[in-house]
C-alpha positions as CSV (number, residue, x, y, z in Angstrom):
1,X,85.9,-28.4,-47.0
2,X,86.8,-31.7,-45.7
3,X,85.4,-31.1,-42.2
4,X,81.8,-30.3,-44.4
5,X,82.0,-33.2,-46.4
6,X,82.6,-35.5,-43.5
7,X,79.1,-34.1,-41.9
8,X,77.2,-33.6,-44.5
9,X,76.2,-37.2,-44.3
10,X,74.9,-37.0,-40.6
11,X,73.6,-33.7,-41.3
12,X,71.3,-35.4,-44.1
13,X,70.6,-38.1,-41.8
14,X,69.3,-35.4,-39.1
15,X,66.4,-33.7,-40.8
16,X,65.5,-37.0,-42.3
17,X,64.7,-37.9,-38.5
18,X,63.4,-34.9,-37.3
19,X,61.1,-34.9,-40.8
20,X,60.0,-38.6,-40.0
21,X,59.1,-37.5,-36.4
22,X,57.0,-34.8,-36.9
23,X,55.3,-36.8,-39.6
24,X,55.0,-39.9,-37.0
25,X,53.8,-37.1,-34.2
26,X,51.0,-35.4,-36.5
27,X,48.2,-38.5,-35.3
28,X,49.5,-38.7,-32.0
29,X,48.7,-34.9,-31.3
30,X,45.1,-35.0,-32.8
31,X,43.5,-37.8,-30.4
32,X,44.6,-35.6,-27.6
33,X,42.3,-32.7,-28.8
34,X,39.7,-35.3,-28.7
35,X,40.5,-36.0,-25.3
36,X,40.1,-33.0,-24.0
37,X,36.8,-32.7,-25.5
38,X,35.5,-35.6,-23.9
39,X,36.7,-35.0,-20.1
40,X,34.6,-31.2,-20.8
41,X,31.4,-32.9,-21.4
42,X,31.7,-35.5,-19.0
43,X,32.2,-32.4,-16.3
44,X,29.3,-30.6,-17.7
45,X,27.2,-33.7,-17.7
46,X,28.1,-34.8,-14.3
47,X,27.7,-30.6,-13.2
48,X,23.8,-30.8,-15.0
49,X,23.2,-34.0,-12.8
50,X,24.5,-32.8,-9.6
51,X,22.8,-29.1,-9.9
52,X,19.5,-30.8,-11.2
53,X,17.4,-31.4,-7.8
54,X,19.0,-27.8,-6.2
55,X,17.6,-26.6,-9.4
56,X,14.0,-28.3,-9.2
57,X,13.8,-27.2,-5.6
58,X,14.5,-23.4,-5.9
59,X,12.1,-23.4,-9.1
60,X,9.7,-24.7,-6.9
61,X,10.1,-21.9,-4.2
62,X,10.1,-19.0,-6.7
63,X,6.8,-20.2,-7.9
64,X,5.2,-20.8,-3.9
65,X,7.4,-17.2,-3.2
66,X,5.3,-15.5,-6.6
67,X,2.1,-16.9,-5.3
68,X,2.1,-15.2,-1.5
69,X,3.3,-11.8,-3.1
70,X,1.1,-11.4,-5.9
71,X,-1.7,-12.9,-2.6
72,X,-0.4,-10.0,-0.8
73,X,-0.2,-7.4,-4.0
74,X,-3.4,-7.7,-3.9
75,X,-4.4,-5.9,-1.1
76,X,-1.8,-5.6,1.2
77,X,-3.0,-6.1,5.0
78,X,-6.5,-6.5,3.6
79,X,-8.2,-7.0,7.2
80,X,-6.7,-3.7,8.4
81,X,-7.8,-2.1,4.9
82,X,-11.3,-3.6,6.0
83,X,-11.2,-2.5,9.3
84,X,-10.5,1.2,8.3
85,X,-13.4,0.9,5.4
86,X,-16.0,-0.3,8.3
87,X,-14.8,2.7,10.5
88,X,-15.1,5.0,8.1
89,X,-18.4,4.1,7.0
90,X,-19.4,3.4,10.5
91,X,-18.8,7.6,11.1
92,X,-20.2,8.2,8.1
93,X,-23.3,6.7,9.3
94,X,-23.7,8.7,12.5
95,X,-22.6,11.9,11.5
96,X,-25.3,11.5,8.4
97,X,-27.9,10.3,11.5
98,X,-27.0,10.0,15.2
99,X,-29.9,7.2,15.6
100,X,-27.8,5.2,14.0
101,X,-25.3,4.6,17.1
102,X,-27.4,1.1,18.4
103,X,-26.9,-0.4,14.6
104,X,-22.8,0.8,14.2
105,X,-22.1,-0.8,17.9
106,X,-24.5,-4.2,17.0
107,X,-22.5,-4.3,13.6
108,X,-18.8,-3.4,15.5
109,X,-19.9,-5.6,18.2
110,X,-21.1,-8.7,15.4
111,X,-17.8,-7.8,13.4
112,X,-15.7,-8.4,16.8
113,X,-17.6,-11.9,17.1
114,X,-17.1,-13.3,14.1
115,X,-13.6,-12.5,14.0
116,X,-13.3,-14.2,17.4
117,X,-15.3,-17.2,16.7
118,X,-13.9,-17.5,12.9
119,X,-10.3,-17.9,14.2
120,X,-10.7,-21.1,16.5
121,X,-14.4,-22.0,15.3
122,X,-15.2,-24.0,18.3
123,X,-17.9,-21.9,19.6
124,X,-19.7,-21.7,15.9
125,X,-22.1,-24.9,14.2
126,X,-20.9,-25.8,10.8
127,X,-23.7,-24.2,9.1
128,X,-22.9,-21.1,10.6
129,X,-22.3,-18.4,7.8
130,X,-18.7,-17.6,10.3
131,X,-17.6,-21.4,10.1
132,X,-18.7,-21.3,6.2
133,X,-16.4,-17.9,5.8
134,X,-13.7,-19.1,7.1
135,X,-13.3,-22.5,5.6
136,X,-13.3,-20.9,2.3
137,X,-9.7,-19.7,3.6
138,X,-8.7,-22.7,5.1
139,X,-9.7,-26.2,3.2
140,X,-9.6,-27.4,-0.4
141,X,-12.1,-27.0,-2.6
142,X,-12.6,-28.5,-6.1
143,X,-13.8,-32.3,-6.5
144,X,-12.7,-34.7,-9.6
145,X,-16.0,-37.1,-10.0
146,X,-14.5,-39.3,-12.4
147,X,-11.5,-39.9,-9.8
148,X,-13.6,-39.5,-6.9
149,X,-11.2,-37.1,-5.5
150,X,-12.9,-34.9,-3.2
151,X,-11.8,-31.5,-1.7
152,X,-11.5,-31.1,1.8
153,X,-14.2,-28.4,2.3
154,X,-16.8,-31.2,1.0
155,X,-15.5,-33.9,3.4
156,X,-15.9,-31.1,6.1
157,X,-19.8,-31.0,4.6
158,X,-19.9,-34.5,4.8
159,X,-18.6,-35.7,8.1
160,X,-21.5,-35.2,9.9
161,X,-23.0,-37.7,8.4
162,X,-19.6,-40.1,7.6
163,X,-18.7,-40.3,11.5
164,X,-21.3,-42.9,12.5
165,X,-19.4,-45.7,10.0
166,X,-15.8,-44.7,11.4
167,X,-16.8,-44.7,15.2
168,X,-16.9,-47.4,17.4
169,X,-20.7,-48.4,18.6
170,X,-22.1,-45.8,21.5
171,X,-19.4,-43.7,20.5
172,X,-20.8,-39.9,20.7
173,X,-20.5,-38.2,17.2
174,X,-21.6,-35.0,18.3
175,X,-18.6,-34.8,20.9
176,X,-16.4,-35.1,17.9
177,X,-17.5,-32.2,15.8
178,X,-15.9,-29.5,17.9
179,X,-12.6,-31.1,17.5
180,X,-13.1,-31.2,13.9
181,X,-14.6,-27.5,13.5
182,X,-11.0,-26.8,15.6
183,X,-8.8,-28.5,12.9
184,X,-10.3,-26.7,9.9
185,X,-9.5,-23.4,11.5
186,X,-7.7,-21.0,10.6
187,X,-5.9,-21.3,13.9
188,X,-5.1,-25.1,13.3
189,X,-3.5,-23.8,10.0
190,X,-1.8,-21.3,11.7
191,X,-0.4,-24.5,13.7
192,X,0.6,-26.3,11.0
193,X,2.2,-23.4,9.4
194,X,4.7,-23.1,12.4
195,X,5.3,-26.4,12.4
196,X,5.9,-27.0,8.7
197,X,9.7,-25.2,8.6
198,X,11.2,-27.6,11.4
199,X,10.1,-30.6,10.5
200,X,10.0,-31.1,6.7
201,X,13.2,-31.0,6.1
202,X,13.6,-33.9,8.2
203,X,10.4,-35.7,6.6
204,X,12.3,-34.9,3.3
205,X,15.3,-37.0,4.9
206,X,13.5,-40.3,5.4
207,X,11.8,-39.9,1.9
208,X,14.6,-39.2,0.1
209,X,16.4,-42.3,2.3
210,X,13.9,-44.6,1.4
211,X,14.0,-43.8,-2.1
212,X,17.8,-45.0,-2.5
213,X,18.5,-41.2,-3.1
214,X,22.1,-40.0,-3.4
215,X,23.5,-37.5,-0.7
216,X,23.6,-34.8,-3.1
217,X,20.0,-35.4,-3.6
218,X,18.5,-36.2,0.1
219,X,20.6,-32.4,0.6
220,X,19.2,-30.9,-2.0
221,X,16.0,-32.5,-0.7
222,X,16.0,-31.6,3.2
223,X,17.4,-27.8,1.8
224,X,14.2,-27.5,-0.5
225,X,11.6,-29.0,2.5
226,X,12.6,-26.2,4.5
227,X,10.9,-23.7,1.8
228,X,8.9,-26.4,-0.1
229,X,8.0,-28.6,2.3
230,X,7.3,-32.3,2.5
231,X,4.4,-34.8,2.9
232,X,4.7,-37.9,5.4
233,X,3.3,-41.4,4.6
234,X,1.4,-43.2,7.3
235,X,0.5,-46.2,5.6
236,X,2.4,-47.9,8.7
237,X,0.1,-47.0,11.2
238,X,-3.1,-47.9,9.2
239,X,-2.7,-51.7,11.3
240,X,-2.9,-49.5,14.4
241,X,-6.5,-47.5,13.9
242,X,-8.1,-51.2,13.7
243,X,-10.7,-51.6,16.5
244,X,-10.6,-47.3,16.0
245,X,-12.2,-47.2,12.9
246,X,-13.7,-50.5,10.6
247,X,-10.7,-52.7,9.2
248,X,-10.3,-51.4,5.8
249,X,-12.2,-48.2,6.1
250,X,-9.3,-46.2,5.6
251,X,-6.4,-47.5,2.9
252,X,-4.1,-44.6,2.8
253,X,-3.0,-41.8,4.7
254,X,-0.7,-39.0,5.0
255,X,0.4,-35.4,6.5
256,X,1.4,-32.9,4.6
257,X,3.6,-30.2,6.3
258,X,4.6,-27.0,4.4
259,X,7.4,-25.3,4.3
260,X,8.5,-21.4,4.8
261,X,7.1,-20.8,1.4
262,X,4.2,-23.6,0.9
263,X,1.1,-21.1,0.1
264,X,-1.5,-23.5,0.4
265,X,-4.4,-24.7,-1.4
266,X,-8.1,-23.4,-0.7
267,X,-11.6,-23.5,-2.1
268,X,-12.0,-19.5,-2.2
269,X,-12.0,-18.7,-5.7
270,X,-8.7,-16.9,-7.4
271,X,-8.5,-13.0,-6.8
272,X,-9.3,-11.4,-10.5
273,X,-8.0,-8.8,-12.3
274,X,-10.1,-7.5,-15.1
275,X,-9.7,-5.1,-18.6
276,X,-11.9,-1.9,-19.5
277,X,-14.2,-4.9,-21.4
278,X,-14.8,-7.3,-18.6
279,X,-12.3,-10.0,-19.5
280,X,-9.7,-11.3,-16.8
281,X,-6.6,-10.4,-16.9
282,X,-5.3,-11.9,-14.0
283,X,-6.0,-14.6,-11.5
284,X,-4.3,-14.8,-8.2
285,X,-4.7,-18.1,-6.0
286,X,-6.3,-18.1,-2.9
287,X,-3.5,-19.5,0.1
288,X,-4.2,-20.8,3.6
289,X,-4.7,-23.9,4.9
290,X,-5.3,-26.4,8.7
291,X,-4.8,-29.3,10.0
292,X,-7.4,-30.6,8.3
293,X,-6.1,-29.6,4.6
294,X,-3.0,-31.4,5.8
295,X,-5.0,-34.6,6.0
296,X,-4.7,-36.9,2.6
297,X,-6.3,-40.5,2.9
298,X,-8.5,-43.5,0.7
299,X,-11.4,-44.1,2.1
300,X,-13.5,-47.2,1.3
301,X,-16.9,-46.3,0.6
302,X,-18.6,-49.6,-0.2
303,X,-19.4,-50.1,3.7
304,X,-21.6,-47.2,4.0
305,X,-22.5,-46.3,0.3
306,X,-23.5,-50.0,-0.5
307,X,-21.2,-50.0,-3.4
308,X,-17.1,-51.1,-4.1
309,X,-16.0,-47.1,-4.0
310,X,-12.9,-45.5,-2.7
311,X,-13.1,-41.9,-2.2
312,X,-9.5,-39.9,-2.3
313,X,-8.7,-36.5,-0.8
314,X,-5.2,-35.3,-1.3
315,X,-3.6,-33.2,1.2
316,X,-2.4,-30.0,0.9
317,X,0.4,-28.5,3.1
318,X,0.4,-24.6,3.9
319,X,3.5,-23.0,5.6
320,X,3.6,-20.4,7.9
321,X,3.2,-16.9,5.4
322,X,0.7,-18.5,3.7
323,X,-1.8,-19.3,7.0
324,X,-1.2,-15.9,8.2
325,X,-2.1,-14.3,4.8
326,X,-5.2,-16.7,4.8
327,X,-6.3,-15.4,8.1
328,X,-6.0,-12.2,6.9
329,X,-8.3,-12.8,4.2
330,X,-11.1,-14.6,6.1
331,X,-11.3,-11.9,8.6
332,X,-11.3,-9.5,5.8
333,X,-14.8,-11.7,4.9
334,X,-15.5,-12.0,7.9
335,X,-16.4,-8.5,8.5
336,X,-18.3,-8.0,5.9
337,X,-15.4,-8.2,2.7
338,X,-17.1,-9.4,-0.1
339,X,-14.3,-10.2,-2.6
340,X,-12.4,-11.9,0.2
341,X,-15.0,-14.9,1.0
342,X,-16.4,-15.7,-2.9
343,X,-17.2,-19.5,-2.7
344,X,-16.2,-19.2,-6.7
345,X,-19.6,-21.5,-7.1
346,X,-20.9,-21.0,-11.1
347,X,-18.5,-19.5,-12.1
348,X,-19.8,-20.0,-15.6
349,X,-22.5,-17.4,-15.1
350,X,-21.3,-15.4,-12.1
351,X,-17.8,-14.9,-12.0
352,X,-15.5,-13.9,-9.0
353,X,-16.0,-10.2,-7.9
354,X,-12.6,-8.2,-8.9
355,X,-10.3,-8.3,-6.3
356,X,-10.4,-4.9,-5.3
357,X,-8.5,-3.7,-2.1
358,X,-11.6,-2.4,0.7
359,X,-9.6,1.2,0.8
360,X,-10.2,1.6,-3.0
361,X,-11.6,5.0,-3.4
362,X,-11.7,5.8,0.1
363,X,-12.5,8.8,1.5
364,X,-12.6,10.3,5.4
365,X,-15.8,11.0,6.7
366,X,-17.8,14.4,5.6
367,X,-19.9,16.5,8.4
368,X,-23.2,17.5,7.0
369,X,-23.7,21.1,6.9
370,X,-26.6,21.4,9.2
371,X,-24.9,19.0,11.6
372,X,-25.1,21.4,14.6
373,X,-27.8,23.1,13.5
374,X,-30.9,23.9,16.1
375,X,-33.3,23.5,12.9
376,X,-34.8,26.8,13.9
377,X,-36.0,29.4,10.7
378,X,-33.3,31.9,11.4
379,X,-30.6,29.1,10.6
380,X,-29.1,28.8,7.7
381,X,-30.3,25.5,7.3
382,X,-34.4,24.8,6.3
383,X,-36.5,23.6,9.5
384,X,-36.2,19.3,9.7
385,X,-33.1,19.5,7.6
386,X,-30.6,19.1,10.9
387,X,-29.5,16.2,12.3
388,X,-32.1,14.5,14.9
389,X,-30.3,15.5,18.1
390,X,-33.4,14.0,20.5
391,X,-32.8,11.0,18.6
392,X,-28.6,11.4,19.3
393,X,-30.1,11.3,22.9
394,X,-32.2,8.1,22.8
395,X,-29.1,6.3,21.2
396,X,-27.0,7.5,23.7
397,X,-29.4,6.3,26.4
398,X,-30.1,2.8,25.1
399,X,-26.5,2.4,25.1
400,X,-27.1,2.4,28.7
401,X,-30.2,1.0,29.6
């Protein structure tokens, strides 16, 4: 009993302490909570910022990637769709009449030359329905008046007659327009489309450089060029063209190159899709592109318009799916595709023809009945209902003169 009286005191004195401390600890532990809070949004923050441009870039790719399938959803391999439909109507022809054979090999043969001609167009004047075909496929189209942004298909229209004010005196204009014809090609955007992948991620480097990006940016940058691609300034050599073309003439200028992705941007009309009653449910861009669609520059008008103008076309980078799925498409139009070359002109009252692929409701040539008949009354077949075989014979024979 003594020993508990002699420690009751301290033991008194104990939980007064402890009590005291817990009651001095209770604000001490709540700030810390707070803490905790703060460091997780500061991370989440500083995650949002970082994953931002990575972000922006792929979104960027999905949307080019969506535009080349749905291009290629459309009618998969569409010039070797049209190339089937000719053949098969091309059969069709001569088993129905043999003297057809001259008119199937002059349309095979015309078929084989605008393909040819279509793919470089330096054999082919720019009036040429082939050069006008295939532009469709590779320059802009589209012009903003109030801007005076023009598309690249109507500076192609125009430069005939813009050359004179950018050449030197005694300088040949007519020499030019080959080389011209040859960057609006769709082999010129075939070019550019190989080109595109390896360099723009590079091109996206010096942008991003000059632009006091961050490294996680300029990564994020160069990563995205390679799909996306990315658009040179040369501004910097503008100093270099004088004595070229008139000081002044020209007050901007760059290059777009595309990327692995980059579809392109092109005057031929969108490929439709359309309900039971007519109205569209669907549109599909066009792709391709050329070196000429690369091109963005100012021009200054006043010194052949007479009046202060500056006329602005704004390039457009393709990449290297995208110009092979343009070609595809012009030489789908170019023999004889209707859907594949719509200029999209009044639109208004005329819309686009559905896109609808050439091997739509196909079907392999049919013999007529009285194919090998002699015609003679104890055929099957009535007299003068068998094919023309004297006229099989001619064909034949002018196929050899």
């Amino acid at each position: 009993m003594a020993v508990q009286k002699t420690l009751r005191p301290y033991a008194t004195t104990g939980i007064a302490i402890v009590g005291a401390g817990l009651i001095a600890a209770t604000p001490v532990t709540a700030p810390l909570a707070n803490v905790t809070t703060m460091r997780d949004v500061a991370l989440t923050s500083a995650l949002t910022d970082a994953m931002a441009p990575w972000i922006a870039q792929y979104n960027t790719a999905a949307e080019n990637a969506t535009v080349l399938i749905n291009n290629y959803n459309v009618a998969p391999n569409v010039a070797f769709q049209q190339l089937i439909a000719n053949a098969q109507s091309w059969i069709q022809q001569v088993l129905d009449d043999p003297s057809k054979i001259p008119d199937v090999v002059n349309e095979m043969q015309e078929n084989l030359r605008a393909v040819t001609n279509g793919y470089s167009l330096l054999n082919v004047a720019a009036d040429d329905p082939i050069a006008a075909t295939a532009v469709l496929h590779t320059l802009s189209g589209g012009a903003d008046l109030s801007t005076f942004t023009l598309g690249h298909s109507l500076m192609f229209t125009l430069l005939p007659q813009l050359l004179p004010a950018f050449l030197p005196p005694g300088t040949d204009a007519d020499a030019i327009l080959p080389i011209i014809n040859f960057i609006a090609s769709p082999m010129s955007g075939m070019i550019m489309g190989m080109l595109g992948p390896g360099l723009s991620p590079w091109i996206a480097m010096m942008n991003s450089i000059n632009d006091g990006d961050n490294l996680n940016e300029i990564l994020a940058n160069m990563t995205g060029a390679y799909f996306n691609g990315a658009t040179l300034n040369l501004d910097f050599i503008l100093p270099m063209l004088d004595g070229v073309v008139p000081p002044g003439t020209i007050s901007h200028l760059d290059f777009a190159f595309g990327g692995l992705l980059t579809p392109g941007s092109v005057a031929n009309a969108d490929y439709t899709y359309y309900d039971a009653s007519g109205n569209i449910v669907d549109a599909v861009p066009a792709v391709g592109g050329s070196i000429f669609n690369s091109l963005g520059l100012a021009i200054d008008a006043s010194g052949f318009l007479g009046v202060p103008l500056t006329l602005t076309v704004e390039s457009q980078a393709v990449g290297p799916i995208g110009a092979m799925m343009g070609w595809n498409q012009a030489m789908a139009g170019l023999m004889g595709g209707s859907p594949w070359n719509w200029d999209g002109k009044n639109v208004a009252t005329s819309p686009a023809p559905p896109a609808e692929p050439p091997l739509a409701g196909m079907s392999l040539p049919i013999i007529p009945t009285d194919f090998f008949d002699d015609g003679g009354s104890g055929g099957s077949a009535q007299a003068g209902d068998s094919a023309d075989w004297s006229a099989f014979m001619d064909a034949i024979a002018a196929l050899n003169p």
